[in-house]
C-alpha positions as CSV (number, residue, x, y, z in Angstrom):
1,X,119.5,-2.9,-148.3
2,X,116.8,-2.0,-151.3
3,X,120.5,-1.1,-153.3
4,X,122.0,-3.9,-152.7
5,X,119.6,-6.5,-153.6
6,X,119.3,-4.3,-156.8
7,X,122.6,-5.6,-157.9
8,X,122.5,-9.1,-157.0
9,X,120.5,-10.1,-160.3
10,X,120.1,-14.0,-161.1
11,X,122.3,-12.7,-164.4
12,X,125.2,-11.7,-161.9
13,X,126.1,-15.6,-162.1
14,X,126.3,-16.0,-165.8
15,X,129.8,-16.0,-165.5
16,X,130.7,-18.7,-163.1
17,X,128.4,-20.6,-165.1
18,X,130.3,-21.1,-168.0
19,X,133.6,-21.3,-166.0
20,X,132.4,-24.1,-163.8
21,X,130.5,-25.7,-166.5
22,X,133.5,-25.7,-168.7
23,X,135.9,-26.9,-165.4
24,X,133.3,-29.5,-164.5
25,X,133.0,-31.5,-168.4
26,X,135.7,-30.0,-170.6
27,X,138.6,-31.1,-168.1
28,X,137.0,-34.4,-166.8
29,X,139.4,-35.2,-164.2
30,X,139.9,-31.5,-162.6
31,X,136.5,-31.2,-162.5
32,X,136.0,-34.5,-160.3
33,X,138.9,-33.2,-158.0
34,X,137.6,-29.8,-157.5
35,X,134.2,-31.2,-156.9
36,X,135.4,-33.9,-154.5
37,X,137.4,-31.2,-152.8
38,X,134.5,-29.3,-152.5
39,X,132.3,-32.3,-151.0
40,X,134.7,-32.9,-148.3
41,X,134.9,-29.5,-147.0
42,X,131.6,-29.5,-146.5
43,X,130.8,-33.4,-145.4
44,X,133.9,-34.3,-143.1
45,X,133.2,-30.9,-140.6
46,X,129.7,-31.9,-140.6
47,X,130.2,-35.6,-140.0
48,X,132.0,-34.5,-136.3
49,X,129.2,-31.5,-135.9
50,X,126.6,-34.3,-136.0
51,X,128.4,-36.6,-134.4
52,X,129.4,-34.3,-131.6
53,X,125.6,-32.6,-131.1
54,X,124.2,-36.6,-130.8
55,X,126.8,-37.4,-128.1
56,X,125.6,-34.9,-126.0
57,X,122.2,-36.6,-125.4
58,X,124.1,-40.1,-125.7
59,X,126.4,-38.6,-122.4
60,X,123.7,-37.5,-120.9
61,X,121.5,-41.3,-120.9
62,X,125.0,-43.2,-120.2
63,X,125.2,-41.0,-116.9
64,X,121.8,-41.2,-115.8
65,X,122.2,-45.1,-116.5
66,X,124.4,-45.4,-113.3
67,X,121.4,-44.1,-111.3
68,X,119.3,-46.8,-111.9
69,X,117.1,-48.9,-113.6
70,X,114.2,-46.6,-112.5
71,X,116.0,-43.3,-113.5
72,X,117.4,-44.7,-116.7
73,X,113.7,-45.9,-118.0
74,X,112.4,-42.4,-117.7
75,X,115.6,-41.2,-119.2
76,X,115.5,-43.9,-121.5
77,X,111.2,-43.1,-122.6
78,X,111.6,-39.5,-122.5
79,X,114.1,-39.0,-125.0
80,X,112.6,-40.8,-127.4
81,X,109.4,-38.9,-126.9
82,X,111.0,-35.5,-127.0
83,X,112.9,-36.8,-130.0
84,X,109.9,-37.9,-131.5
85,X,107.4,-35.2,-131.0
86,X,109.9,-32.2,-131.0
87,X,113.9,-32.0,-131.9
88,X,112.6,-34.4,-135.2
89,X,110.1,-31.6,-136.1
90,X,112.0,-28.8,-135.9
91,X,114.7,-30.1,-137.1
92,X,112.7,-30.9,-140.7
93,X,111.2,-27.7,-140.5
94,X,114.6,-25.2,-140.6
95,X,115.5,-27.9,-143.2
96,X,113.2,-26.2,-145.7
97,X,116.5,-23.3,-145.7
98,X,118.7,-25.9,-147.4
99,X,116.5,-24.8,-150.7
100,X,116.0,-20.9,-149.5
101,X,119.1,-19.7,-148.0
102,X,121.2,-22.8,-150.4
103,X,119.6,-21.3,-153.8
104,X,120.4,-17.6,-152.6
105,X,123.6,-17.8,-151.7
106,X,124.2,-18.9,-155.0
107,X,122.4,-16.5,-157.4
108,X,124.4,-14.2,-154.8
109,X,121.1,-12.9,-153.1
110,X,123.2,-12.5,-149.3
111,X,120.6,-10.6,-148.1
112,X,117.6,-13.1,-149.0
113,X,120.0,-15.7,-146.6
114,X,119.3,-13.4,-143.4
115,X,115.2,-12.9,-144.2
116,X,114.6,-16.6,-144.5
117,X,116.5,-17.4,-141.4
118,X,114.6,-15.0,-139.2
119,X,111.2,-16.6,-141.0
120,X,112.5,-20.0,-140.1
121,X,113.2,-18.9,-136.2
122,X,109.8,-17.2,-135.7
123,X,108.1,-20.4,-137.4
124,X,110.1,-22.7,-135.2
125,X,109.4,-20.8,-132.1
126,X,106.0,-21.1,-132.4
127,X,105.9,-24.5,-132.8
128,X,107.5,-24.7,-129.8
129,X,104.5,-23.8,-127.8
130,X,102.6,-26.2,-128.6
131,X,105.3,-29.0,-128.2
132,X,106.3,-27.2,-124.8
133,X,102.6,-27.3,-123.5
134,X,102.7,-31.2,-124.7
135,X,105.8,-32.0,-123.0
136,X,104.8,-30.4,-119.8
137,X,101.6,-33.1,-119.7
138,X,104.2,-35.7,-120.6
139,X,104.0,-37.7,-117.4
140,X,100.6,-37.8,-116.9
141,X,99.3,-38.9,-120.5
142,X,102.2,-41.7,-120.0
143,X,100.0,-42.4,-117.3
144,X,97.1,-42.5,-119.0
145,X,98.4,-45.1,-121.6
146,X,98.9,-47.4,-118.6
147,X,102.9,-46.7,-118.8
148,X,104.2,-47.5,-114.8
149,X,103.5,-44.8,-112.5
150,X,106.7,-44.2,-111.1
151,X,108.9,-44.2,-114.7
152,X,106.1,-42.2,-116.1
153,X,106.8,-39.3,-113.2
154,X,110.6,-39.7,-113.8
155,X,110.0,-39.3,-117.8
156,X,107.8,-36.7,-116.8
157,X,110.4,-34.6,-115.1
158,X,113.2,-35.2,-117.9
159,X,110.7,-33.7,-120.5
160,X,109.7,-30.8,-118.6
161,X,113.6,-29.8,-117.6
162,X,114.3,-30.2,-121.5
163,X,112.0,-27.7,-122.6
164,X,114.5,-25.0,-122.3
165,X,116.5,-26.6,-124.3
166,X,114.2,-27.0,-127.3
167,X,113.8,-23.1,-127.7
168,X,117.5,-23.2,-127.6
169,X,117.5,-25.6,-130.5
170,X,114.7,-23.9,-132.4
171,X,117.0,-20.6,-132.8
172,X,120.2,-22.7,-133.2
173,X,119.1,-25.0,-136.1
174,X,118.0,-22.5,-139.2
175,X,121.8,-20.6,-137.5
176,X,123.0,-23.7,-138.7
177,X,121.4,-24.0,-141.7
178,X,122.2,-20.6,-142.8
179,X,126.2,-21.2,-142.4
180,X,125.6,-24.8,-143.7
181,X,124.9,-22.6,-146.9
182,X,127.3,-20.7,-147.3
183,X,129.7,-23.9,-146.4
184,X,130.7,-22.2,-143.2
185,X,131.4,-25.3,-141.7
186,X,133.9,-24.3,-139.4
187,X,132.5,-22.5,-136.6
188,X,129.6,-25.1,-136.4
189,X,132.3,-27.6,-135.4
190,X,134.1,-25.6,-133.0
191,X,131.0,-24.6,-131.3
192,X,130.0,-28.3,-131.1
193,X,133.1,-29.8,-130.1
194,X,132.8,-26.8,-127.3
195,X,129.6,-27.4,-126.2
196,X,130.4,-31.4,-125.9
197,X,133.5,-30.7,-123.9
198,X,131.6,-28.5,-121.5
199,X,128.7,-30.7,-121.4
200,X,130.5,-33.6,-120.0
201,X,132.0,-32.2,-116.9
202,X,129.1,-30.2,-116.3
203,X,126.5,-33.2,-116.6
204,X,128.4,-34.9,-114.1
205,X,128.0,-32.3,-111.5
206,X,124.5,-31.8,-112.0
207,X,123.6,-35.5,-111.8
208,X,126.1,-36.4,-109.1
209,X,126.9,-33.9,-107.1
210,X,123.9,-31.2,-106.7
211,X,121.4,-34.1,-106.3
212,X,119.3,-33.5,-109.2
213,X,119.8,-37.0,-110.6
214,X,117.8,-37.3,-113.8
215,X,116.7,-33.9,-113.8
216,X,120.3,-32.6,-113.6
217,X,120.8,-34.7,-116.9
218,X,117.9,-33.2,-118.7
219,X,119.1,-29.3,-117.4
220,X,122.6,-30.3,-118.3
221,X,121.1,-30.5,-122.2
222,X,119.0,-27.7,-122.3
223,X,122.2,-25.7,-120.9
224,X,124.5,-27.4,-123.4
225,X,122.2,-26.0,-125.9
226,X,122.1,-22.9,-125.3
227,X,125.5,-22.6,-124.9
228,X,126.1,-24.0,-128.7
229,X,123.2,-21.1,-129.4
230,X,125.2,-18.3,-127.8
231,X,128.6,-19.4,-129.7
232,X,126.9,-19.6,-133.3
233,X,124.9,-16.3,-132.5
234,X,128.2,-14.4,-131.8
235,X,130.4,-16.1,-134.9
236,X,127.2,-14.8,-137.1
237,X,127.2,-11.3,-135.1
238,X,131.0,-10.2,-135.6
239,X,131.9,-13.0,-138.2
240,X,133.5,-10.5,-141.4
241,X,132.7,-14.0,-143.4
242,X,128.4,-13.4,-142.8
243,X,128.6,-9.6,-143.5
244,X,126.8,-9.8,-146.5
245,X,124.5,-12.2,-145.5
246,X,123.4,-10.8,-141.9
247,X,120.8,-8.4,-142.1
248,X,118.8,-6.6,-138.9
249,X,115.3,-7.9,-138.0
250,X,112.5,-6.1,-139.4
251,X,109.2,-6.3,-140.2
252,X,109.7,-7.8,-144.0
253,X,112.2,-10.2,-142.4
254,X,108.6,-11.8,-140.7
255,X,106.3,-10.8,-143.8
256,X,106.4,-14.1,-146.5
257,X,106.1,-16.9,-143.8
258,X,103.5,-18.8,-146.1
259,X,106.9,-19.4,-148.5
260,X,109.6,-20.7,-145.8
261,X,106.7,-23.0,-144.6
262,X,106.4,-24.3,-148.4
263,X,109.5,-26.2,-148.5
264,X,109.2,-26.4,-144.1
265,X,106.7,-28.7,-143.6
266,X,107.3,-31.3,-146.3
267,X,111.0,-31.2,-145.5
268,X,109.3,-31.8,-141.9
269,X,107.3,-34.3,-143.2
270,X,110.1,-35.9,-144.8
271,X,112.6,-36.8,-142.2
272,X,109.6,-37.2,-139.7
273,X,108.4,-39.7,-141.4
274,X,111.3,-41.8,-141.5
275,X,112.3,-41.0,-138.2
276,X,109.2,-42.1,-136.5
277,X,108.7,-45.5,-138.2
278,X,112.4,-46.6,-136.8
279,X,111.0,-45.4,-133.1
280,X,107.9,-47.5,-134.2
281,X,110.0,-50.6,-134.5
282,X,111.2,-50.2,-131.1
283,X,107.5,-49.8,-129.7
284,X,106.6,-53.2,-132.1
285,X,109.2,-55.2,-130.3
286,X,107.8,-54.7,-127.2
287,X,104.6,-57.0,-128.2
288,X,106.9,-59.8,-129.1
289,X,107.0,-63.1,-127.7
290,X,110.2,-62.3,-125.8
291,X,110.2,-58.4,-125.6
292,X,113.1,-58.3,-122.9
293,X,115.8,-59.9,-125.2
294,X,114.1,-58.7,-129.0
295,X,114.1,-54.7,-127.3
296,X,117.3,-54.8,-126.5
297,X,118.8,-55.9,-129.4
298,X,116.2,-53.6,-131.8
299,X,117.9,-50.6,-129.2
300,X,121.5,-52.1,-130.1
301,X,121.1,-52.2,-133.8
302,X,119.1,-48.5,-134.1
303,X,122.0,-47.1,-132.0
304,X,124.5,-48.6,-133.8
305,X,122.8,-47.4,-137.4
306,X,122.1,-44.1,-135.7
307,X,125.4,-43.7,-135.4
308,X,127.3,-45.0,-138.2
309,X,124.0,-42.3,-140.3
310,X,126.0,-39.6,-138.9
311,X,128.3,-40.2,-141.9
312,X,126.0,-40.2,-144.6
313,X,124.2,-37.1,-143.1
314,X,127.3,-35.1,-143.2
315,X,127.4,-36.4,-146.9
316,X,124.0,-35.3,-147.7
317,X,124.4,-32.0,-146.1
318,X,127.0,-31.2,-148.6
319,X,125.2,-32.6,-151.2
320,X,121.9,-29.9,-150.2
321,X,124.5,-27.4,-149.9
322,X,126.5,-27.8,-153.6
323,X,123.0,-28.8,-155.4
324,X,121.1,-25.9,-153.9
325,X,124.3,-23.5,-154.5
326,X,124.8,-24.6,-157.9
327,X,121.2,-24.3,-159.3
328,X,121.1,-20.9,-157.9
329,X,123.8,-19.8,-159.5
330,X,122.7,-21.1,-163.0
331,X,125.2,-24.4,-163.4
332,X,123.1,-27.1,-164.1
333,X,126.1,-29.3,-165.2
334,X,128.1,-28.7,-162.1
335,X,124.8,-29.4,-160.1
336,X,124.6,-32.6,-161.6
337,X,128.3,-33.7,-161.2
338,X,128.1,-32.9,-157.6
339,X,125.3,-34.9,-157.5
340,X,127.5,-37.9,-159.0
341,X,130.0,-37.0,-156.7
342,X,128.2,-37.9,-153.8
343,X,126.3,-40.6,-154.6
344,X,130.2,-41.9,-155.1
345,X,131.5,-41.3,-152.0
346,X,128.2,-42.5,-150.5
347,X,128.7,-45.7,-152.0
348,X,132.5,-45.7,-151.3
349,X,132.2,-45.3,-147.7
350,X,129.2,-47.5,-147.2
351,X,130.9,-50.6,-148.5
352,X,133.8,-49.6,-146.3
353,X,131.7,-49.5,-143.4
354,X,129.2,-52.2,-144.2
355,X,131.8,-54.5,-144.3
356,X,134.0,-53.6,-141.3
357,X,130.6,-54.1,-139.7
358,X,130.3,-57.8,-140.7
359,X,134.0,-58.5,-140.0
360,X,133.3,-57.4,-136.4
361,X,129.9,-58.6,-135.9
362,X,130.9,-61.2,-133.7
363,X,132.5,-58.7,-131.2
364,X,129.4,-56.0,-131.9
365,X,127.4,-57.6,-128.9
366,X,130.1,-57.1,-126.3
367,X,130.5,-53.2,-126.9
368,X,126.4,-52.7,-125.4
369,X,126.2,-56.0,-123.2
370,X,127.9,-58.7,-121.3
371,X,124.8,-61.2,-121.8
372,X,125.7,-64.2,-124.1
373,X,122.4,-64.4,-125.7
374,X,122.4,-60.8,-126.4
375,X,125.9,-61.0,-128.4
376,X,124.5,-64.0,-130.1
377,X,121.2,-62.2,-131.2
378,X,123.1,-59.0,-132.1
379,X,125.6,-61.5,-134.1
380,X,122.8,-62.8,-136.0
381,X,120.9,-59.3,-136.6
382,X,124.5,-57.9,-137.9
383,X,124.4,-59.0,-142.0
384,X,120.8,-57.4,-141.3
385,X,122.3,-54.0,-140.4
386,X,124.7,-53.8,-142.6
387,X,122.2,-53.9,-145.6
388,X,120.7,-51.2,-144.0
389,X,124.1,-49.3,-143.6
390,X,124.3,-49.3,-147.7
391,X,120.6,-47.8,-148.5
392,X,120.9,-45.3,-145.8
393,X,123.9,-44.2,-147.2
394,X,122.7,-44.2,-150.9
395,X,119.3,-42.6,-149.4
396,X,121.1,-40.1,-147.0
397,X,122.6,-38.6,-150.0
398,X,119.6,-38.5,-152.2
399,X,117.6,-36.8,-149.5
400,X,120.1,-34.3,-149.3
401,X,119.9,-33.6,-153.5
402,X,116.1,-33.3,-152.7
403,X,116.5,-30.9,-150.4
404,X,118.9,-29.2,-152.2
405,X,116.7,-29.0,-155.3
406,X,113.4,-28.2,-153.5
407,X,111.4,-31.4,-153.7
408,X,110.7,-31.7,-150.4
409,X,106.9,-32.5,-151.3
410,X,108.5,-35.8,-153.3
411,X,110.4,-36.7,-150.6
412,X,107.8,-36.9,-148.2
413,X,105.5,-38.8,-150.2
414,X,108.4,-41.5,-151.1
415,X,108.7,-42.0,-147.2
416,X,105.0,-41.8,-147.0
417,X,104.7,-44.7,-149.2
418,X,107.8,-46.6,-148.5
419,X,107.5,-46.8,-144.8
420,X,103.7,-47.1,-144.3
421,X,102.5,-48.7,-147.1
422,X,105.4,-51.5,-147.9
423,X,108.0,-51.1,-144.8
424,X,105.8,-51.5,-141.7
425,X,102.9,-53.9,-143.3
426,X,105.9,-56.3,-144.3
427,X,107.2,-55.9,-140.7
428,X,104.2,-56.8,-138.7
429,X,103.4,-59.8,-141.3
430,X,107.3,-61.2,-140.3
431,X,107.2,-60.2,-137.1
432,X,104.0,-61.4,-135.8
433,X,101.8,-63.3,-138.4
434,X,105.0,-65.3,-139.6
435,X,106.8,-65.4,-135.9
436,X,110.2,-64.6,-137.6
437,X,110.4,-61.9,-134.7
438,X,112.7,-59.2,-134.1
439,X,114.4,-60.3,-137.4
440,X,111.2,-59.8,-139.2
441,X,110.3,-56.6,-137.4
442,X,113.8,-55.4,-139.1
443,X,113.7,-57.0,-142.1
444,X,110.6,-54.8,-143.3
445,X,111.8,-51.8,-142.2
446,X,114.3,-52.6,-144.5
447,X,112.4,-53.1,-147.2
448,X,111.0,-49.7,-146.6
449,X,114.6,-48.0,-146.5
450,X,115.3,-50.2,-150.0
451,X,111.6,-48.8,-151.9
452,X,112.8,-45.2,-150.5
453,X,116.4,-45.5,-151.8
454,X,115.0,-46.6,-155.0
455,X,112.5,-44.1,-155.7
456,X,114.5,-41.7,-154.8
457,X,117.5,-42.5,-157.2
458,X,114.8,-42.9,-160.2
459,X,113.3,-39.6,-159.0
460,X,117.1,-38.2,-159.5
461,X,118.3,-40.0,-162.5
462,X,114.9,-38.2,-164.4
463,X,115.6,-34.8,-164.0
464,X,116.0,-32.2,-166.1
465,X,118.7,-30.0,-164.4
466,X,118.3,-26.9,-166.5
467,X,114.5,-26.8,-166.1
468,X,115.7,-26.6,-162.1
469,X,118.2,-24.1,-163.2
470,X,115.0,-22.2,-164.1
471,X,112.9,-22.7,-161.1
472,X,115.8,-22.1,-159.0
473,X,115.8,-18.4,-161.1
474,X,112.1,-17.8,-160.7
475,X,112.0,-18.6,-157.1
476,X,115.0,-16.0,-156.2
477,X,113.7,-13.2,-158.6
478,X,109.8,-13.4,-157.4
479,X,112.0,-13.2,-153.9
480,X,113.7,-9.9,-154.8
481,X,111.0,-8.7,-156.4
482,X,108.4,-9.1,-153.7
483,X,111.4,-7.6,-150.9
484,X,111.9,-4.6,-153.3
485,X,108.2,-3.8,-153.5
486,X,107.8,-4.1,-149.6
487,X,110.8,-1.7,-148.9
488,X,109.1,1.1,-151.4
């Protein structure tokens, strides 16, 4: 191990640096193919991986819906709490690799790759605790906040059935993030394409046919999530395309846990941030004037952008992945370009889909309810979401390039500000001061997702890509270095 990270000096990619410097500016129009090419191996796998892995919970709700209106509240509640106070945390934290393992891999450090992953799983599984012991109290402190007794026992039981499921999906995420950076793409959409064609027979059975009901929904999840874990585990285990990357555990895989958590929790931060204040705007609509008819189509319009954000995601993943690869391996010029790239096909596909949105938003309604006044609302809400659909492209993107490059820190303090300081204040002036309603509620969430998109794009037309180039250096060298002295 000490020998080979003795060869993999930062110097080792001095070459490609020219050559892809050269291929990205001197030939203009190669470049931009390669680099588009490049993109969309990366982006279009991980579009159908994200799709895939939210369908699973999606399956799960749409079953338990035929229960009951009972059932499918504490469904309904519990998700979103589990969502909020756990798969959204972890999920930010092992996004703190997309700088580690994404800036090794490309100053050809495989070995670094394997370390950081194991730091990221013992982190995460830590957490877990915590979140597990919260989850388990879930029913009763539902209670206490004078939720209904009899959904807060059935949201209860969901919670407590999913925490299996969220130790599954601490281990499988950094897996992910570790192939995600060395565009392994692949295997991370054949084992989620697996997992959601097992997961829908086998949901069925458990909800229907054992008797569990909601609880059988809930198992059906943490199963399904382990079973994605045991498939990604394998491909990584006997994979010939991670045998320079995997390492065996050892103590210095779990010394250096103060770094990983460095770029963990404001990448944490980050998309927690966000994620919670569109959760808030569901909880907001409830106070309104006519919270029956202004919840249901909030829920209509945050699916739907849920959604149609698995594109972007998939967009910014490869964006994190060429950025971080890039500046590892010394090519600031190709960094940039694929930063170009991106934001190009971001903005490509979210006119396309922004405005296949408003041609159907007069048919949007009928695809989540029958109820006239419903469509009608939803009809009216529709030019609303599709403004959205652009700056959460643009931002998804962006996000991705801060990851990517390591400002984490930024990013959490754009979404800090943007959200909580200009996003919700507007919405509750709109929606209750002003009476505008659900509209308004909407409207200044997205002026939030507008300042974020903004600041982001001025923090990333600003920089100076060879002083990243440098940082990116420093970083994996003081790595190597500090590995090398622990293995003397």
């Amino acid at each position: 191990m000490e020998e080979a990270l003795l060869t993999t000096e930062t110097g080792g990619a001095r070459e490609p640096k020219g050559a892809a410097s050269s291929l990205a500016w001197s030939g203009c129009g190669e470049g931009l193919i390669e680099e588009a090419r490049r993109i969309g191996y990366v982006a279009a796998p991980m579009v159908a991986v994200t799709v895939s892995q939210y369908l699973v919970q999606v399956v799960s709700s749409m079953m338990v819906g035929h229960l009951g209106e009972l059932e499918l509240a504490g469904a309904a509640i519990a998700s979103s709490l589990t969502s909020v106070t756990g798969f959204s945390l972890l999920l930010g934290m092992a996004s703190g690799l997309e700088t580690l393992c994404g800036q090794a891999y490309g100053a050809k450090q495989y070995q670094m790759l394997g370390i950081h992953t194991y730091r990221a799983i013992f982190s995460l599984l830590v957490t877990c605790i915590p979140i597990s012991l919260l989850w388990v109290s879930m029913g009763k402190l539902l209670c206490l906040m004078g939720q209904d007794l009899l959904i807060s026992e059935e949201a209860g039981k969901y919670a407590m059935w999913m925490i299996p499921g969220l130790f599954a999906y601490a281990i499988a995420q950094p897996l992910m993030k570790f192939l995600q950076s060395q565009s392994l793409i692949l295997p991370m959409l054949l084992s989620s394409l697996t997992t959601l064609c097992l997961h829908i027979p086998m949901c069925s059975v458990l909800v229907f046919k054992t008797g569990l009901r909601n609880v059988g929904a809930a198992l059906s999840i943490s199963v399904s999530y382990w079973l994605n874990l045991l498939m990604l585990g394998l491909y990584i285990r006997y994979s010939d395309s991670c045998k320079t990357t995997r390492v065996p555990i050892s103590k210095e895989a779990l010394k250096g846990l103060s770094e990983f958590l460095q770029f963990a929790l404001p990448s944490a931060l980050m998309i927690c941030l966000e994620w919670w204040s569109f959760e808030l705007l569901t909880l907001l609509s409830g106070f309104l004037s006519n919270p029956q008819l202004e919840t249901s189509v909030l829920s209509i319009c945050l699916t739907t952008i849920s959604l149609l954000y698995c594109i972007p995601y998939g967009l910014g993943c490869a964006a994190s992945t060429r950025v971080s690869n890039e500046l590892g391996a010394g090519n600031p010029k190709v960094a940039q370009l694929a930063v170009v790239m991106t934001v190009f096909v971001a903005a490509s596909e979210a006119a396309l889909v922004s405005g296949t949105l408003l041609a159907l938003r007069h048919v949007l309604g009928y695809a989540y309810s029958n109820v006239e006044e419903v469509v009608n609302y939803v009809t009216e809400m529709a030019p609303l979401v599709c403004y959205t659909v652009i700056f959460d492209s643009l931002q998804a993107v962006l996000s991705g390039v801060a990851r990517g490059c390591g400002w984490q820190h930024l990013g959490a303090f754009v979404n800090l500000g943007s959200f909580y300081l200009v996003g919700i204040p507007i919405a509750l002036v709109l929606g209750f001061l002003l009476h505008v309603g659900g509209k308004g509620l909407w409207i200044g969430i997205m002026c939030g997702s507008t300042t974020q998109t903004i600041l982001l794009a001025l923090i990333t037309s600003s920089t100076n890509w060879q002083h990243q180039v440098t940082m990116a250096r420093e970083r994996t060298n003081e790595e190597r270095l500090t590995l090398q002295n622990e293995l003397k």
